[in-house]
PAVEXVO-474388 format. One record per residue: x, y, z of N, C-alpha, C in turn; residue in three letters. Coordinates in steps of 0.2 Angstrom, whole numbers, plus 2048, in hexadecimal, padded with zeros to 3 digits. Atoms other than C-alpha are relative to their C-alpha. Example, Ala and Ser with C-alpha at 12.3 -4.5 7.8 and 13.67 -1.06 7.14 Angstrom:
BEGIN
8047FA80083E7EA827804806800ala 7FC7FA7FF8447FB8247FC805803ser 
! end
This chain:
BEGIN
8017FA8051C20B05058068017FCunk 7F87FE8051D50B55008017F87FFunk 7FD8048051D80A34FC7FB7FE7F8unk 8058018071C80A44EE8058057FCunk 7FD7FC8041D10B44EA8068017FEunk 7FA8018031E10AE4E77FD7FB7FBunk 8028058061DA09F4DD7FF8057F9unk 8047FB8041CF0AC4D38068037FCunk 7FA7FC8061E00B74CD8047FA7FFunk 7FB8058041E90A94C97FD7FF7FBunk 8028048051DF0A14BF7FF8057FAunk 8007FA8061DB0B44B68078007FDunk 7F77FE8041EE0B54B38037FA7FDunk 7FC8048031F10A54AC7FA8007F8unk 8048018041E20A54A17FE8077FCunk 8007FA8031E20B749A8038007FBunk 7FD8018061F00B64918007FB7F9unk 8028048061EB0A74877F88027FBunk 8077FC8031DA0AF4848008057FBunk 7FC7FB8041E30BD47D8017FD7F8unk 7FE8048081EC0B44707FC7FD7FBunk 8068028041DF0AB46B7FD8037FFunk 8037FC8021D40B646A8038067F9unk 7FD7FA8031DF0C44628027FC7F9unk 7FD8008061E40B94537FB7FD7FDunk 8058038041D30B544C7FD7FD7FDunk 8048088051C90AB4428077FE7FBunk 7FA8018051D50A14377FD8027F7unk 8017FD8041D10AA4268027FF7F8unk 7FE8028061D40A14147FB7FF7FCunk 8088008061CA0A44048037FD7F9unk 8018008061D40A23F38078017FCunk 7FC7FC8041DF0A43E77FF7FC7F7unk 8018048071DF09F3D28037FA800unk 8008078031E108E3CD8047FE7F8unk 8008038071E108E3B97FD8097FEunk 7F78017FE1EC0993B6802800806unk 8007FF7F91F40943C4804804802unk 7FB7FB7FC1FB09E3D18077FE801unk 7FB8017FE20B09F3D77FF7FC809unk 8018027F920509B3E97FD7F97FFunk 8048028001FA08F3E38067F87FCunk 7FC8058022080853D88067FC804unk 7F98007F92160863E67FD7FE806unk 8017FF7F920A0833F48017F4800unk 7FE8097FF20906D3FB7FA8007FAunk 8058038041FA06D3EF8028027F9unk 7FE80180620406F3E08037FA7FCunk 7FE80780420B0603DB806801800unk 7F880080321905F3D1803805800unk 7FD7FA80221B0703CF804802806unk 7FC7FF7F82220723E38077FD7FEunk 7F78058012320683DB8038057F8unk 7FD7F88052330773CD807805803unk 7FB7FB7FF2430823CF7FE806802unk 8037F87FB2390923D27FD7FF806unk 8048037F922D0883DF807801805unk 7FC8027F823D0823EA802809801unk 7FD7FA7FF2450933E77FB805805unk 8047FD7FC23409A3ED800800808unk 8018037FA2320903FC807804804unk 7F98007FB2460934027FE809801unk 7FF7FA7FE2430A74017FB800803unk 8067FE7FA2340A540A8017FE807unk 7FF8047F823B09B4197FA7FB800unk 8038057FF22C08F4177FC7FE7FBunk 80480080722008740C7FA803800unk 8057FB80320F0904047FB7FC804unk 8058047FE20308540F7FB803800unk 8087FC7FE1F50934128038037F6unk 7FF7FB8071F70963FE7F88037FFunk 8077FC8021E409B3FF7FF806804unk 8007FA7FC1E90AB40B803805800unk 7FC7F98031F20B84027FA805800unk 8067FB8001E60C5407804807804unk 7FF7FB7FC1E90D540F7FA807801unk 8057FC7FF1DD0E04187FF808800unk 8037F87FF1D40F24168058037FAunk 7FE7FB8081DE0F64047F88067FDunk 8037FA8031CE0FD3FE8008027FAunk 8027FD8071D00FE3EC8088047FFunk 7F97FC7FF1E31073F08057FC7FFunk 7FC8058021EC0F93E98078037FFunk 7F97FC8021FA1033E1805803804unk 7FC7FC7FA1FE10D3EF8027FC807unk 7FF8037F91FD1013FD8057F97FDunk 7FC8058002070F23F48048017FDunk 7F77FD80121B0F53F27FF7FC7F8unk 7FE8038052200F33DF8047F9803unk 7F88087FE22C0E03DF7FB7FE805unk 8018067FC21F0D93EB7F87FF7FEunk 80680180420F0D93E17FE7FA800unk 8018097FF20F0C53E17FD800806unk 8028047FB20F0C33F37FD806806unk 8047FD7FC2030D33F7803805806unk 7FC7FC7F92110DC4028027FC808unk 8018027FA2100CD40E8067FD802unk 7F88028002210C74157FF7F8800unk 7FF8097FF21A0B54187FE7FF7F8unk 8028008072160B54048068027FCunk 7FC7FE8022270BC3FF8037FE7FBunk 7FD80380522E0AF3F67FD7FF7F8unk 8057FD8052200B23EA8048057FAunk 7FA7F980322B0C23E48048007FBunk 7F880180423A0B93DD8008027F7unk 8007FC80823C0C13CA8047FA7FBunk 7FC8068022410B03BF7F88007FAunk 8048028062390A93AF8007FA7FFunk 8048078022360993B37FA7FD807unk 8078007FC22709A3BE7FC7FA7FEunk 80580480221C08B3BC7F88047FDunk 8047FD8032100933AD7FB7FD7FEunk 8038048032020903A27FF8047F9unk 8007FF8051FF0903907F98057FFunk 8067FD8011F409E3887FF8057FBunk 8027FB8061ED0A73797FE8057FFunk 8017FA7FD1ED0B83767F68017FCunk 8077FE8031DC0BF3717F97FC802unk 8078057FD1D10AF3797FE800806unk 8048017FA1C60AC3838017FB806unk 7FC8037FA1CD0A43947F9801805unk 8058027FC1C309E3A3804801807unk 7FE8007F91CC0A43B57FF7F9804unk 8038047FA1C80953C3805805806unk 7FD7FC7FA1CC09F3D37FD7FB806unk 8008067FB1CD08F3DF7FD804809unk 8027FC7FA1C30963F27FC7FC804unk 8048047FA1BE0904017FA7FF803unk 8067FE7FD1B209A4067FF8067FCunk 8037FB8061A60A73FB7FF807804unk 8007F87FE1A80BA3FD7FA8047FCunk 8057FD80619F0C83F2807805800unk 7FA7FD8021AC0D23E98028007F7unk 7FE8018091B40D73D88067FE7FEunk 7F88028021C30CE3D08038077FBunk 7FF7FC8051CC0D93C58077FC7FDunk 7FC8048021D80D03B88058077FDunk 7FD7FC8031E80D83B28057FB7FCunk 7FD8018041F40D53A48098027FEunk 7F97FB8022080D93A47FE8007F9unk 7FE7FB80820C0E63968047FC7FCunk 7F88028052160E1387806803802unk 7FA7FF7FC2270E038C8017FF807unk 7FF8027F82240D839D8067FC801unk 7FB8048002340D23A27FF7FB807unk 8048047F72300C43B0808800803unk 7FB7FE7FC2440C63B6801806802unk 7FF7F97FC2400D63BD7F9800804unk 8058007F92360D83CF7F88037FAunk 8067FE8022240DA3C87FE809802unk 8017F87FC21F0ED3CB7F88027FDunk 8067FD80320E0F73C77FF8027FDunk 7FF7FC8052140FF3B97FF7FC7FBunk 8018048072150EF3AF7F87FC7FFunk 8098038002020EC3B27FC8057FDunk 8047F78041F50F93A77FB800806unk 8087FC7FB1EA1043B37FB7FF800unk 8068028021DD0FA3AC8007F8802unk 8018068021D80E93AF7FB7FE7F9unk 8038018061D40E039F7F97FA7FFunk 8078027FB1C60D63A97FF800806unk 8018027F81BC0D73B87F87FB7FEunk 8068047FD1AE0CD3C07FE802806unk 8057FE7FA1A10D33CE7FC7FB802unk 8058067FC19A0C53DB8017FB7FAunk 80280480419E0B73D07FC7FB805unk 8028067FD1960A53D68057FC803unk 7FC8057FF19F0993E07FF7FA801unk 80280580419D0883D78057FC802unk 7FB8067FC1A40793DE809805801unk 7F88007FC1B30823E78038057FCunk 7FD7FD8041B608D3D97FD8097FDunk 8027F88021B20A03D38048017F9unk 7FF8008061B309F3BE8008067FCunk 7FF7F88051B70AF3B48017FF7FBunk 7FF8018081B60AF3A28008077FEunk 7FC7FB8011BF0BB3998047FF7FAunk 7FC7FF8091C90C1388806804800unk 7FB7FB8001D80C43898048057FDunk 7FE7FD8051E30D23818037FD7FBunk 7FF8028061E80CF3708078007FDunk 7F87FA8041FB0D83708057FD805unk 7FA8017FB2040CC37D8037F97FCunk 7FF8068012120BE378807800806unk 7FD8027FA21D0B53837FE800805unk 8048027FA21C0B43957FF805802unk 8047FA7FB2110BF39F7FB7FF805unk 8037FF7F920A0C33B07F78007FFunk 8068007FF1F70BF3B3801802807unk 7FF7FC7F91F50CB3C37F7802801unk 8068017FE1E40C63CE802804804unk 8017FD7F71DC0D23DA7FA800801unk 8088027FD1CB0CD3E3801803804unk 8007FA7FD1C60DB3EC7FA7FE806unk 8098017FE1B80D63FA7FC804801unk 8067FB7FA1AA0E04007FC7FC805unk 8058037FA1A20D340A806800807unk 7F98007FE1B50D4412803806801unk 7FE7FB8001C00E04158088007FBunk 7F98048001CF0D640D8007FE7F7unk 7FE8018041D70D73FD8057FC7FFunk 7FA8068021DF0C73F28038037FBunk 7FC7FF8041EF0C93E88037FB7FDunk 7FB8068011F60BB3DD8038017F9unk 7FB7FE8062010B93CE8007FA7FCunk 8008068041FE0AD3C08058007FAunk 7FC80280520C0A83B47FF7FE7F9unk 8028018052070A83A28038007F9unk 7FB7FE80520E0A63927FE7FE7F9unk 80280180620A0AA3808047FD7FAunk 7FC8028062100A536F805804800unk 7FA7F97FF2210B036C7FE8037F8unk 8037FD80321F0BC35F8037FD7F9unk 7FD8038052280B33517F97FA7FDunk 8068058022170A63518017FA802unk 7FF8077FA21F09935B7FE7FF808unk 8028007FA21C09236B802803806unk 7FC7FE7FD22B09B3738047F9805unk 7F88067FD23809137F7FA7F9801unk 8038067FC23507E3847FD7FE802unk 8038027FC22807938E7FE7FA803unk 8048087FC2260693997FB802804unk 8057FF7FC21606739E8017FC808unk 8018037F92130623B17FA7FE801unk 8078017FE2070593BA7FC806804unk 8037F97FF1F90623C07FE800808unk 8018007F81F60633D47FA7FC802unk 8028047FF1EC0563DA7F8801801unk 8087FF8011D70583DA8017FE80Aunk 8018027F81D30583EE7F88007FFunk 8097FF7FE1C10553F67FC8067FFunk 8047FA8001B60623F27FE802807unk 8038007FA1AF06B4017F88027FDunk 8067FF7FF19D06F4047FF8087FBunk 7FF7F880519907E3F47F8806803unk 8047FC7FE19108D3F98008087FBunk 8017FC80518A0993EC7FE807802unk 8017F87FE18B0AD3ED7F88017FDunk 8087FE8011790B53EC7FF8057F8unk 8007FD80617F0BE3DB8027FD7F9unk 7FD8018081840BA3C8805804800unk 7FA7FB8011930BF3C27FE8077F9unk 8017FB8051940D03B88098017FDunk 7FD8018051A10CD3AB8058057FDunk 8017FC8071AA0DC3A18087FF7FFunk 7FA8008031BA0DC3968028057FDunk 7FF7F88051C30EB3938047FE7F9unk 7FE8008051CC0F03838077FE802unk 7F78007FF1E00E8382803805800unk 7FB7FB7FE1EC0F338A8048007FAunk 7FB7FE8041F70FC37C805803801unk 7F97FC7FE2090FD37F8067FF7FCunk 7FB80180621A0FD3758017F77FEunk 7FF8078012200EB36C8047FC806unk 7FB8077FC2260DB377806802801unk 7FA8028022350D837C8017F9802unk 80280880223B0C73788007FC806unk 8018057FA2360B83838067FF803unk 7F98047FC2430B138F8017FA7FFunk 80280880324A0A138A8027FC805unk 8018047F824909B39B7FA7FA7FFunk 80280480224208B3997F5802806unk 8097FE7FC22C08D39F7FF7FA801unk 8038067FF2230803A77F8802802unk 8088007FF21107E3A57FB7FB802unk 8048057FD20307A3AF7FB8007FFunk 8068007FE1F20753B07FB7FE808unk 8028037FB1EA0763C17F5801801unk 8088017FF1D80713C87FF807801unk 8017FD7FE1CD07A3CB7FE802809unk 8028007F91CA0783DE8087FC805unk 7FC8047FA1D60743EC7FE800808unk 8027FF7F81D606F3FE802807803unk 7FE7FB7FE1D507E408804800806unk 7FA8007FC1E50844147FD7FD806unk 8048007F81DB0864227F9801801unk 8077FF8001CB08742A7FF8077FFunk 8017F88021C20964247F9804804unk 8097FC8001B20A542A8048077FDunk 7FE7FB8041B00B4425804805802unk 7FE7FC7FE1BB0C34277F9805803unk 8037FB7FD1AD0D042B7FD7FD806unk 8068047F91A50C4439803806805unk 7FC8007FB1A70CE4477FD7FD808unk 8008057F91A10BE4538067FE803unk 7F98017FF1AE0B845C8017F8800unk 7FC8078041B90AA4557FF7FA806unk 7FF80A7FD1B809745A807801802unk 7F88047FC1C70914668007FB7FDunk 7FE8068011D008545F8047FE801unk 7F68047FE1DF0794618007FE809unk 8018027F71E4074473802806802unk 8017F87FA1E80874757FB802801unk 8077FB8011D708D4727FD7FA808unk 8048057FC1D207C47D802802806unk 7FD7FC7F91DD08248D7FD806801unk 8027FA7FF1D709248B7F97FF802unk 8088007FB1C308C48E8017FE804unk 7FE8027F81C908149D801806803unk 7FD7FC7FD1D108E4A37FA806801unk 8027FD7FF1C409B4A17FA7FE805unk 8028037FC1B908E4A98027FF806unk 7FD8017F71C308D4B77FF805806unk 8007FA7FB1C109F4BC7FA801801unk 8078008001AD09D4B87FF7FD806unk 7FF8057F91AF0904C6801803806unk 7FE7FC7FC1B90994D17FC807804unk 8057F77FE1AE0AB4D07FA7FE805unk 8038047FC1A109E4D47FE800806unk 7FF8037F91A80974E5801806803unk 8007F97FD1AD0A84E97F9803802unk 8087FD7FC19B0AE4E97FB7FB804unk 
! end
């Protein structure tokens, strides 16, 4: 009997704490992020292509200490609609998250894209897996200067579109939308998808750039290739339509002049491979083991089922 019951605590004290761990760091959880325009996370992650060989991309990468490889998981949970208050000015990119930091960096040559004021544009919001929730699009103000930490101030109080429960169509979540009529040069497109089927708010930062006010193109632009089309995954559509509305362009003082920082523009798919395996945030079943940690750890709770067992 004391040699079952020494087996018995052993095997509890070797197999606890991997249970723990495992357990405690839950389902792996990746949805999304824009495409076209594309993100920052999205142009800088390995599925960007050429643009990871971009001067902002590497700069990204070094102040972040690693590469973007989960770019589908800039989320952060229980905001609630308190965006303002809960994410620090200068980190609006990377949602307040320190593994997203290098998102942050304040420069004007960001892998961009081309775009005209007053048209109609079509979001792709690249995602792994389908939530229910509203995007809300935003618009830097005239006079965005992109060498200065992004803040809340240079965004209007207003998004100038949202979308409720879009569709998600081969791998993607499509927004269409009009844009303000009163922005030239380069300016910030600032997503936030809010879930309710979740508890977990997305934040990303798309780089976008108008004509300059003069009726030119403004600085240079080499185009880049565009991030390479991956397999689709298996598409799974929300139970709603999307509900569409465009508010009125934010009015604010005149431009200031573009940066003649050279821009690089890109076009990206609309779908990418996703980082990691994904379910949903609000499941509260409990997570699939996986890896050879998770593998040890059901041996291992197997061993003491065994054990309890022989004891009785």
């Amino acid at each position: 009997m004391t040699a079952h019951r020494t087996a018995t605590a052993a095997a509890v004290a070797v197999a606890a704490p991997l249970l723990l761990m495992t357990w405690a760091a839950g389902p792996a959880q990746a949805h999304g992020a824009p495409t076209d325009p594309v993100s920052r996370v999205v142009a800088c992650s390995p599925e960007g292509g050429s643009n990871t060989a971009t001067a902002a991309c590497k700069a990204a990468i070094a102040a972040n200490g690693a590469p973007f490889t989960a770019w589908d998981n800039l989320r952060v949970a229980g905001v609630a609609g308190r965006d303002r208050r809960l994410i620090p000015d200068g980190q609006l990119c990377s949602g307040g998250l320190p593994a997203y930091k290098g998102l942050n960096l304040a420069r004007a040559d960001w892998p961009s894209t081309r775009m005209t004021p007053g048209a109609t544009f079509t979001l792709s919001y690249s995602s792994t897996i389908p939530h229910t929730g509203t995007f809300k699009l935003y618009l830097s103000k005239p006079g965005y200067d992109p060498t200065k930490p992004l803040k809340w101030s240079d965004l209007p109080t207003k998004p100038f579109a949202t979308a409720t429960d879009p569709a998600l169509v081969n791998g993607a979540y499509r927004i269409k939308a009009t844009l303000p009529s009163d922005r030239t040069g380069r300016q910030m497109l600032y997503t936030i998808w809010q879930n309710t089927s979740t508890t977990d708010t997305y934040y990303s930062c798309s780089d976008v750039v108008f004509p300059s006010a003069s009726g030119g193109g403004g600085a240079a632009a080499p185009t880049t290739s565009s991030p390479a089309r991956a397999t689709a995954t298996a598409t799974r559509k929300a139970p709603q339509s999307p509900r569409t509305t465009t508010a009125p362009a934010d009015r604010s003082p005149s431009p200031a002049p573009e940066s003649s920082a050279a821009t690089t523009v890109v076009t990206a798919p609309d779908h990418l491979t996703p980082a990691a395996d994904t379910s949903s945030g609000s499941s509260n079943t409990l997570p699939l083991v996986a890896g050879a940690g998770g593998a040890a750890a059901l041996l291992l709770t197997a061993g003491v089922a065994i054990t309890l067992r022989r004891r009785r």
